[in-house]
N, C-alpha and C positions, 0 to 999 in steps of 0.2 A: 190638130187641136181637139176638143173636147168635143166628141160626138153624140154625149149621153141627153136625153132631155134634160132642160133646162128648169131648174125651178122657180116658181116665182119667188115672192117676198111672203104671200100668206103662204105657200107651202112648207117653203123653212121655217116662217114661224110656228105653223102647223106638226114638223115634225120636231124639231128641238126644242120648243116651250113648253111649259106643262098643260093640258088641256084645260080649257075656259082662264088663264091668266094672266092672257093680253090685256093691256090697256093703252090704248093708244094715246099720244101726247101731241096728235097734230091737230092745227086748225086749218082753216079751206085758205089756198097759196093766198098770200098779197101779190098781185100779177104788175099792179101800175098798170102806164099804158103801153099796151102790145100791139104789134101791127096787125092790120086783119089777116093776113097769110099766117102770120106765127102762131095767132089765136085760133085760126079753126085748126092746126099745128096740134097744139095742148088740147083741144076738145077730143080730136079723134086719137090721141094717145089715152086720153083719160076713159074712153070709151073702150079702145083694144085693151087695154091694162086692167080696165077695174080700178085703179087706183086715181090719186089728183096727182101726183108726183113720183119722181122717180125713188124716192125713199121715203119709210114708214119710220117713224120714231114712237118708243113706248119706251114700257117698263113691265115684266113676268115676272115668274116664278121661273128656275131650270131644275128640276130637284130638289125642290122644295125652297131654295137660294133665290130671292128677288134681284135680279137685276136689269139694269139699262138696257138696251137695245136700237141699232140703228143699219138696218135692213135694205139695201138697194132691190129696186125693180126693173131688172134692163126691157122688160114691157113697155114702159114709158121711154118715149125716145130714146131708145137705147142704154137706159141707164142712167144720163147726161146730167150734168150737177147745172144747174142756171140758178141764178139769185135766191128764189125762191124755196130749192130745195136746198140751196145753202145754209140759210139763215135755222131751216130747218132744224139740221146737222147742228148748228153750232148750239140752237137753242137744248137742244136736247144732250148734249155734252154739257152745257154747263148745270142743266137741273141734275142727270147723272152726279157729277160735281157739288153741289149743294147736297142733294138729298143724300150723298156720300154713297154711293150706289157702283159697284162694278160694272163695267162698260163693255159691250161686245158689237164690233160691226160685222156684216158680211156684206160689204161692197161687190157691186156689180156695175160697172160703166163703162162705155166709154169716153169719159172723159170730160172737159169742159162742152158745156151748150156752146156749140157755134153761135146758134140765131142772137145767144146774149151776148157772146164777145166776152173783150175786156171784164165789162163792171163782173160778170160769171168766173171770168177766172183769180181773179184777184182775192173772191171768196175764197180760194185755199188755205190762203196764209191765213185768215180767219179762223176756219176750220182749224189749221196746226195750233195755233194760238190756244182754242179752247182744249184741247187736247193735251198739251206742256201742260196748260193749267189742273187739269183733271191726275195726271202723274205727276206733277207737285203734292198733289194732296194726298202722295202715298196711295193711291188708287189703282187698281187695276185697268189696262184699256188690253182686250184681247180684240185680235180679227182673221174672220173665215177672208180668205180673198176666194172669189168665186168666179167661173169664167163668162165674159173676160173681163177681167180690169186693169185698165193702161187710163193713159194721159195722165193728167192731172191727180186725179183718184189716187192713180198707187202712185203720185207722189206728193202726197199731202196723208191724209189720214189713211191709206193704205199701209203706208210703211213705216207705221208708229207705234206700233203695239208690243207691248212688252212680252208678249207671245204670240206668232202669226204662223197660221198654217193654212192651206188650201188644198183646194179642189184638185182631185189628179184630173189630167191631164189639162189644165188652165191657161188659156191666154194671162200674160201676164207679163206686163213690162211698161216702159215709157211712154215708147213710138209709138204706137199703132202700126202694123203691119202695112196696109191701106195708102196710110200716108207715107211711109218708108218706101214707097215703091214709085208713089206722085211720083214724090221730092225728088228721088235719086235714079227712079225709071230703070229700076231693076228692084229683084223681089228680097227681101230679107230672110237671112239664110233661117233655114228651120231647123226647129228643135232648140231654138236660144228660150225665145220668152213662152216656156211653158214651167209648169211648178215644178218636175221631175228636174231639170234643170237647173230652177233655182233654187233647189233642195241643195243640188249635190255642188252646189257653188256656196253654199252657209249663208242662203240669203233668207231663205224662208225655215220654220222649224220641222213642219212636218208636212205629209201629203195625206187629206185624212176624206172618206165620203161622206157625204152629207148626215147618212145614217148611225156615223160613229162621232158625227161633232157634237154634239149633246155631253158624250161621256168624258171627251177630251178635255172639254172646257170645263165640265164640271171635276175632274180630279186636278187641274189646275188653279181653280177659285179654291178647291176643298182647301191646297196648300195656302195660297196666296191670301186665304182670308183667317185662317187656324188662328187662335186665341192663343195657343201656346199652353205648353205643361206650366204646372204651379211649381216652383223650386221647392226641393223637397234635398236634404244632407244626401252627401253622395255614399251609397256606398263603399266600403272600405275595398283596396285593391290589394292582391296577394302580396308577398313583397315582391319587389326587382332580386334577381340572384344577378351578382357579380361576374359577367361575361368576358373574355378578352375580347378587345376592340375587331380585332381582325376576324375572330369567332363572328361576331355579330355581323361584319362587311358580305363573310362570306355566306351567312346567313340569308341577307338582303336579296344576295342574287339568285337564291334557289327558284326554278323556274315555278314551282308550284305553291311560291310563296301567294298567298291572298294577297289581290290590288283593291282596288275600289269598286269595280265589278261584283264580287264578292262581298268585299263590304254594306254596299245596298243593299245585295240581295237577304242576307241575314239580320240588317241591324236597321235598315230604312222603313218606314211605315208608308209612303209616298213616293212616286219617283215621277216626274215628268220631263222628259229629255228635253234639252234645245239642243239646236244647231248651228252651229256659226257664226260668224262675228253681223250677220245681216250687211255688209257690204261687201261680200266677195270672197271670204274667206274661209273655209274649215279644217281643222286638223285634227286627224285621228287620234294623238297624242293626248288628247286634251277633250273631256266630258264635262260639258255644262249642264247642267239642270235646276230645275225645282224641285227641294227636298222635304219631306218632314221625317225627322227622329221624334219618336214618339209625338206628341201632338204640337210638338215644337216646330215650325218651318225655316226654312233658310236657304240660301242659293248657293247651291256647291259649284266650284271650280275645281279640278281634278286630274292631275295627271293619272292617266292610263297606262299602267305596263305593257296591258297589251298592245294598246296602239302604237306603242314608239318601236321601231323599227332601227336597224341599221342604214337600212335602204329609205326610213321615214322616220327619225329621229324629230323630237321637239324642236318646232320651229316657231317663225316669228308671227305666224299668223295665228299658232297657241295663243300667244298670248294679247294679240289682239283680240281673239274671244274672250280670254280670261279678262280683258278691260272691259269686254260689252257684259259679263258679267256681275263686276264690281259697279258699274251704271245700276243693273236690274236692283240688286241690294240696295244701291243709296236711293233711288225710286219706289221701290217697294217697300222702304224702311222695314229689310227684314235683314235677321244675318248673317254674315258671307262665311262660307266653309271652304277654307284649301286644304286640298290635301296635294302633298308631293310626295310622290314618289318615280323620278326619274334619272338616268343612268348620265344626262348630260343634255344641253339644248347641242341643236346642231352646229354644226363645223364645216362651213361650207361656201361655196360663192354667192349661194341664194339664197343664204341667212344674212350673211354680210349685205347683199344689196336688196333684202327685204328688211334693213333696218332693224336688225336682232338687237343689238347692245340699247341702242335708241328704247326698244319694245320693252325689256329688263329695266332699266331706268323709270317709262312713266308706269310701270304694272309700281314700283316699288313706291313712287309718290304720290302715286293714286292711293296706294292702300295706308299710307300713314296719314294722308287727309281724310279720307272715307268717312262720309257720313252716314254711317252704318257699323254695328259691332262687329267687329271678325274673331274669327277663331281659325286656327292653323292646324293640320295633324301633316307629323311627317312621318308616313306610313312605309317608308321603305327607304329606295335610295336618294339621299338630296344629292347630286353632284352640281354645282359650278351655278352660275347666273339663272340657268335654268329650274331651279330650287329655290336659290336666296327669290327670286321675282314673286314667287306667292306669300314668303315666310312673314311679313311682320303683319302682325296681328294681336289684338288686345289680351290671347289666350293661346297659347300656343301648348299642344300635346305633341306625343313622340312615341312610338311603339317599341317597345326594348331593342327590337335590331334594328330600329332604322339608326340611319346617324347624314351627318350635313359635312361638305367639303369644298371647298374653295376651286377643286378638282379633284379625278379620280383617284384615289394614294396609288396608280400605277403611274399617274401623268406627275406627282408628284415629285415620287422617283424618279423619273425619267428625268426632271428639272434637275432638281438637288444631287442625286449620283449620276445622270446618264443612263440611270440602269432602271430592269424594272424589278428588283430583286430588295430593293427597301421598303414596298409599299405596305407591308403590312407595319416597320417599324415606324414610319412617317405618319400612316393612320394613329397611330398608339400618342406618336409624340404630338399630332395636331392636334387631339382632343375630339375626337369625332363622333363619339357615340352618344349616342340615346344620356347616360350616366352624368357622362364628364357635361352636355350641355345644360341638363338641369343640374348639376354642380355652378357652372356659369352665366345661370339664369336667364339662359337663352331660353330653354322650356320648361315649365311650368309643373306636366306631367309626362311621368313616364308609364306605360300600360303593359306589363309584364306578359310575355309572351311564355306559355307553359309545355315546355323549355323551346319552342318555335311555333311560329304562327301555325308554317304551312304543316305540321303533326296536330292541327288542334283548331281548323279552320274557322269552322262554325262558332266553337267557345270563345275564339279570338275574337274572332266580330261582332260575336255579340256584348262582349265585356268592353271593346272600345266603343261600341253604340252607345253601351249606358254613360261611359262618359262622356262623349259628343250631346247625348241628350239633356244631362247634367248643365255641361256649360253653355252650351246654347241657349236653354232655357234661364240661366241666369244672364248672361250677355242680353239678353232681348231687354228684360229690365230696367238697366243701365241705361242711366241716360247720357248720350251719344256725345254732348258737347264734354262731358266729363271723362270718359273716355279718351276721344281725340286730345286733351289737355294732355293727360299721360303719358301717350305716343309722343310727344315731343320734347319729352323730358329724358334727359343724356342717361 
């Protein structure tokens, strides 16, 4: 576990907030009555600590950005949440809340106060309480998880932030180790509850030092708080040239066709990765993040060409991130960007018994309920469930050679002749390409590729940026219930 010194609660405020603009929101604890053991207990923590409690609540500056603040000190008994620094928490979350103010914790504990017991721990669900209600309000809640934090902590407001990253090398998990060992009288195996860990399990988003959280957080709020571009007539697109179908198939698959890698990196003004679905899952097939196109923000979901593999083909824990990310949008009331482009979700025993067809189905009703505008680009190849799962959306664009298939027109063939030697004719007769769907008003726009993407990379991405930027910035607009009215209309 984490070797390095430990800092307090003034230090982190000290190095992440702007100099002199602290303001503290605490008053001196309500204790009631305490036994005399427990009380000379809080005296000499308040003594070793410096502080009254085990957490400081305020409100700063980060970059010039005012917001909320809610700071554990594992100096004071250990961190340890008891009544008092509960009520804390909750109170400070909810003026956060009122005063409409972005929320950041760096929890440090372990866990519930024993000497309080029950009435201590029951404060959790409190604390979640004020929390739901703070990302109801379309609010931000970020948090540093810092070492260590288990018990109760990281699972109440630890684990609820719509962006969470931590401390490398960090205790961090349920159990406490300590007690893992009473209980069961053997030691809990290592290397589980550290961040490294639960990075590369899609539980946390990133591993960052205390010296780089200032920047993290702050190009995070940059996105998550952005006013948005003014809608401004789009510029006119070259025309489309008339492609054969199968021309454009075999287009699709050229290895050094642009994916969405590419695509941020020339047409994105912002980029903040996430990771994982926060309960267990990540797939390389699939890039979630924080975006902004021009001053516009929004939360892309993104099949990766590069990530999808033969050996690591789209699977079902994609698109259980791609559901924690259609959450972040309708929370963040910001709006959601898919992009697909992939060769096929997988084919296999542990797609089958991870629930894949199940995973296509609620990605599909999650996004025609969505309380949040969407926009769709299909940047390359759609094949089969794994495609249709991101596509309906309020706006949907198409890149001249992408196109959308119910399956690959080899598997086609294979169905309809046995052979694989029609697919390009079955491509043609299903209507596949980029042309024929916005003939069929499946999509909206098509974004002319001069004469292929991957000859003209940079031009390409940045001519679908401007239209990403375009329609996002009018989707933000839009008001949402009006919208989803339309989605349900035949």
């Amino acid at each position: 576990m984490s070797g390095r010194k430990r800092l307090s609660a003034h230090d982190l405020i000290d190095l992440v907030l702007d100099d002199g603009s602290w303001e503290s929101w605490d008053t001196p604890p309500d204790r009631g009555a305490v036994s005399e053991g427990y009380a000379a207990e809080l005296a000499r923590a308040a003594e070793k600590s410096g502080v009254d409690e085990s957490v400081l609540t305020g409100s700063a500056t980060m970059r010039g950005r005012r917001i909320a603040v809610v700071v554990g000190e594992f100096g004071f008994l250990a961190g340890s949440i008891g009544v008092a620094s509960a009520r804390r928490v909750v109170a400070a979350v909810r003026r956060a809340t009122a005063e409409g103010l972005p929320l950041v914790a760096a929890p440090v504990s372990g866990g519930t106060r024993m000497q309080e017991g029950t009435p201590a721990f029951v404060w959790m669900a409190q604390i979640s309480a004020a929390i739901a209600q703070h990302k109801e309000a379309g609010l931000p809640y970020l948090v540093y998880l810092r070492h260590p934090t288990t018990g109760g902590v990281m699972a109440s407001w630890g684990s609820l932030g719509h962006v969470t990253v931590a401390e490398p090398q960090a205790l961090l998990g349920f159990l406490g180790p300590r007690v893992y060992e009473a209980i069961y009288q053997q030691p809990f195996p290592e290397g589980v509850q550290t961040s490294e860990n639960l990075y590369a399990h899609g539980i946390i988003d990133a591993i960052v030092e205390p010296e780089e959280i200032a920047d993290v957080l702050d190009r995070a709020l940059t996105i998550l708080t952005a006013e948005g571009d003014v809608v401004v007539p789009a510029a006119p697109l070259p025309p489309v040239t008339d492609v054969d179908t199968w021309e454009s198939v075999t287009r699709s698959r050229r290895e050094d066709r642009p994916g969405v890698r590419r695509l941020l990196k020339y047409a994105a003004t912002d980029v903040v990765p996430l990771n994982g679905t926060g309960q267990g899952e990540r797939d390389p097939g699939l890039i979630l993040a924080l975006v902004r196109f021009g001053e516009t923000p929004c939360v892309l979901l993104a099949q990766d060409r590069r990530g999808q593999t033969e050996l690591a083909p789209l699977g079902p824990g994609a698109l259980r991130e791609a559901r924690r990310g259609m959450r972040l949008a309708a929370e963040l009331q910001l709006p959601l960007l898919t992009i697909i482009d992939t060769p096929g979700a997988a084919l296999s025993v542990e797609a089958e018994e991870g629930g894949l067809a199940g995973e296509i189905a609620r990605c599909l009703a999650d996004l025609v309920r969505l309380d949040a505008p969407t926009l769709s680009l299909i940047l390359g190849q759609g094949t089969g469930g794994g495609a249709l799962a991101l596509l309906p959306a309020d706006r949907v664009v198409a890149a001249q050679h992408a196109w959308l298939s119910p399956l690959p027109p080899e598997g086609a063939s294979a169905i309809v002749h046995r052979d694989l030697d029609h697919a390009a004719e079955l491509a043609r007769s299903q209507r596949v390409r980029s042309l024929d769907l916005l003939e069929a008003g499946i999509v909206d726009i098509v974004v002319p590729e001069l004469p292929d993407a991957a000859d003209e990379p940079e031009a390409f991405c940045q001519r679908m940026g401007d239209v990403l930027r375009h329609e996002l910035a009018w989707l933000r607009r839009q008001d949402v219930r009006g919208l989803k009215a339309t989605r349900a209309r035949p």
